[in-house]
C-alpha positions as CSV (number, residue, x, y, z in Angstrom):
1,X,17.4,6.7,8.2
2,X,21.3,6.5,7.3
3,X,23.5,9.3,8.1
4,X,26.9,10.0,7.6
5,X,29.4,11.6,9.9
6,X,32.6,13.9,9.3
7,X,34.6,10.9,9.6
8,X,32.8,9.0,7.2
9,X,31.3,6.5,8.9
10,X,27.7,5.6,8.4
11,X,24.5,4.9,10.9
12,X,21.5,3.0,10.0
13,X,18.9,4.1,12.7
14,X,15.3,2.2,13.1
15,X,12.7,2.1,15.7
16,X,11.8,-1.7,15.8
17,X,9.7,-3.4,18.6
18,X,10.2,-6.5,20.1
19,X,11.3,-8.3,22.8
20,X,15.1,-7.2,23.1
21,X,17.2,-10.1,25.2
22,X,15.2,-12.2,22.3
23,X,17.1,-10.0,19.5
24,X,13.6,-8.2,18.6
25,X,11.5,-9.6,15.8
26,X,13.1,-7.4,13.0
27,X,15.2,-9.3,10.5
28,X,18.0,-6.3,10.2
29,X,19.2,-7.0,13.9
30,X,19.4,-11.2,13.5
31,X,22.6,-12.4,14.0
32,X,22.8,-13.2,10.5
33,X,21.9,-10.0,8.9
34,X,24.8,-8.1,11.4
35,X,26.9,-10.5,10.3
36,X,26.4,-9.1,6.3
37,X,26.3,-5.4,7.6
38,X,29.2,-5.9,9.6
39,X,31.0,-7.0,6.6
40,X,30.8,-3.4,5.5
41,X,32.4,-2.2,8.5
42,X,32.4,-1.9,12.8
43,X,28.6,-2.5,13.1
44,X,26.6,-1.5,16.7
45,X,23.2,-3.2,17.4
46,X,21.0,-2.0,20.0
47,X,17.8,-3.4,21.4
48,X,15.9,-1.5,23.7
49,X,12.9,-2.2,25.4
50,X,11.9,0.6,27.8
51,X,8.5,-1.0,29.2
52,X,10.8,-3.8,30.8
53,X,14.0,-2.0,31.4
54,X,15.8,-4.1,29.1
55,X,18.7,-3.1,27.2
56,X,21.4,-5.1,24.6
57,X,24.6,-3.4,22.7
58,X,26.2,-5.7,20.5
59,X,29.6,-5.1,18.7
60,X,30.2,-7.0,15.2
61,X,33.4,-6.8,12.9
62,X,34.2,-8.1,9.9
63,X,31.2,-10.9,10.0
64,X,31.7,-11.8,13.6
65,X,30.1,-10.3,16.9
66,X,33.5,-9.1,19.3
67,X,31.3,-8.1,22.4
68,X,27.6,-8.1,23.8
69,X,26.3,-6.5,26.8
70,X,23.0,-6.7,28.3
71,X,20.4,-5.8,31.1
72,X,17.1,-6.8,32.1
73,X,15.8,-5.4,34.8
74,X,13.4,-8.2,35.1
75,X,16.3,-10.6,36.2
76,X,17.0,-7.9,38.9
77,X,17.7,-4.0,39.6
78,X,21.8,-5.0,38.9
79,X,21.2,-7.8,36.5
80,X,24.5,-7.2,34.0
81,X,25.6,-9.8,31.4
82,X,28.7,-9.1,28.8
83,X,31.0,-11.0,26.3
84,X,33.8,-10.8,24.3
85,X,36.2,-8.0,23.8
86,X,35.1,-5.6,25.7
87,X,35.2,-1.8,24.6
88,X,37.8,-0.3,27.1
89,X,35.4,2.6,28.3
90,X,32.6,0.0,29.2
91,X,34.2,-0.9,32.8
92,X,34.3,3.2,33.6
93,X,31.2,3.3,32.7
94,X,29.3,0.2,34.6
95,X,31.4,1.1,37.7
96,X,30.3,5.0,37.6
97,X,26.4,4.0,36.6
98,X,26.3,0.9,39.5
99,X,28.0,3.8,42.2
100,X,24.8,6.2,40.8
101,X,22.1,3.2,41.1
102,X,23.5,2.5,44.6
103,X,23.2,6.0,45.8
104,X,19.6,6.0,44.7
105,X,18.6,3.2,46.6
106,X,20.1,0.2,44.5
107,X,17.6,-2.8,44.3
108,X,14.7,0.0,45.5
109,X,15.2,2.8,43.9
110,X,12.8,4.3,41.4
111,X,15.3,4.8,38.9
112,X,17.4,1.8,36.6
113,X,20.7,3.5,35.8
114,X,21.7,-0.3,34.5
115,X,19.5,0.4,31.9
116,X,22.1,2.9,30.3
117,X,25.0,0.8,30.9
118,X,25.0,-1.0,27.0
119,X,23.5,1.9,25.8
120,X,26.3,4.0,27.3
121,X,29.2,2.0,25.5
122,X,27.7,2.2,22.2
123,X,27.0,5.4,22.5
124,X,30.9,6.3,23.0
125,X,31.4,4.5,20.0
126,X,28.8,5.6,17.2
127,X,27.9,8.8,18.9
128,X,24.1,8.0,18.7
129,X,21.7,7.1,21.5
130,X,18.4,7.0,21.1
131,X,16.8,9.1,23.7
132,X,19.0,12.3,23.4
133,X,20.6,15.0,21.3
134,X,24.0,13.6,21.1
135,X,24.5,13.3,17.7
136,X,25.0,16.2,15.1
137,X,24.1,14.0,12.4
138,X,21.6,12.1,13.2
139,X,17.8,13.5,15.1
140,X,17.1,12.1,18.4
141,X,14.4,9.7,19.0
142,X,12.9,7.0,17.5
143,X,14.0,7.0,13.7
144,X,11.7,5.9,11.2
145,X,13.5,4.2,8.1
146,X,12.2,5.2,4.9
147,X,13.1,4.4,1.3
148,X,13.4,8.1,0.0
149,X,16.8,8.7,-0.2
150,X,18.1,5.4,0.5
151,X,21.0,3.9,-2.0
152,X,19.8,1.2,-3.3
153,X,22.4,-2.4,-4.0
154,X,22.5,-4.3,-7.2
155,X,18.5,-6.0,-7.8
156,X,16.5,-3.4,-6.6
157,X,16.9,-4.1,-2.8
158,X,18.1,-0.8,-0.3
159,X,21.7,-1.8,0.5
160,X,21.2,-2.7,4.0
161,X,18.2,-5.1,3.4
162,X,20.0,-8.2,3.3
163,X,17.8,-11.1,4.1
């Protein structure tokens, strides 16, 4: 599904499965086909793979990836890893979800607030997170990309298929 916001900007947003700290299987979220999307403008990749508490945001401009942030839980409760140029609201946010996961029991608590860290950032950004209502312009949940509707590019192809 694409969807456009008051401020013009536009969000692609699929359900793919896969194995997330891998990049998923899905040939829209390789590095190479963010790297074409991104060309059109600030792109925001996530991965999420709920069954293993593993999480990635990715930021690309202009062709080039400026920040990554990942969990997986199966590395550990407060396994973190980022790169690049930060957003500036990701350290509030990692230092208020790591206070919550502590407070819960840290390593043996039944909850993974980590999880939401990546998640968290990009959502500040694009205003769309997967699991919740936070978007006016966009349904929460798992979207399902269809071609009805889509704009399609020069040969035939929808304009954001570009491998």
């Amino acid at each position: 599904m694409v969807a456009a916001s008051s401020d013009g900007r536009r969000v692609l947003a699929i359900d793919i499965r896969g194995n997330a700290m891998k990049g998923c299987d899905h040939p829209i979220i390789s590095g190479s086909s963010l790297s074409k999307i991104s060309a059109l403008g600030e792109t925001i990749a996530c991965s999420i793979e709920e069954h293993v508490m593993v999480s990635v945001a990715e930021g690309w401009i202009s062709g080039t990836r400026s920040w990554s942030i990942g969990h997986d839980a199966q590395n550990g409760m407060f396994d973190l890893s980022s790169s690049g140029n930060l957003p500036a609201h990701y350290e509030g946010i990692k230092t208020e979800l790591i206070s919550q996961q502590n407070a819960e029991g840290g390593d043996d608590a039944d909850v993974d607030y980590i999880f939401d860290i990546p998640l968290q950032v990009a959502e500040q950004i694009c205003g769309y997170k997967h699991d919740e209502d936070s978007s006016p312009w966009v349904p929460p949940g798992p979207v399902a990309f269809t071609k009805s509707g889509t704009s399609r590019a020069p040969g035939g192809k929808p304009w954001w298929k570009v491998w």
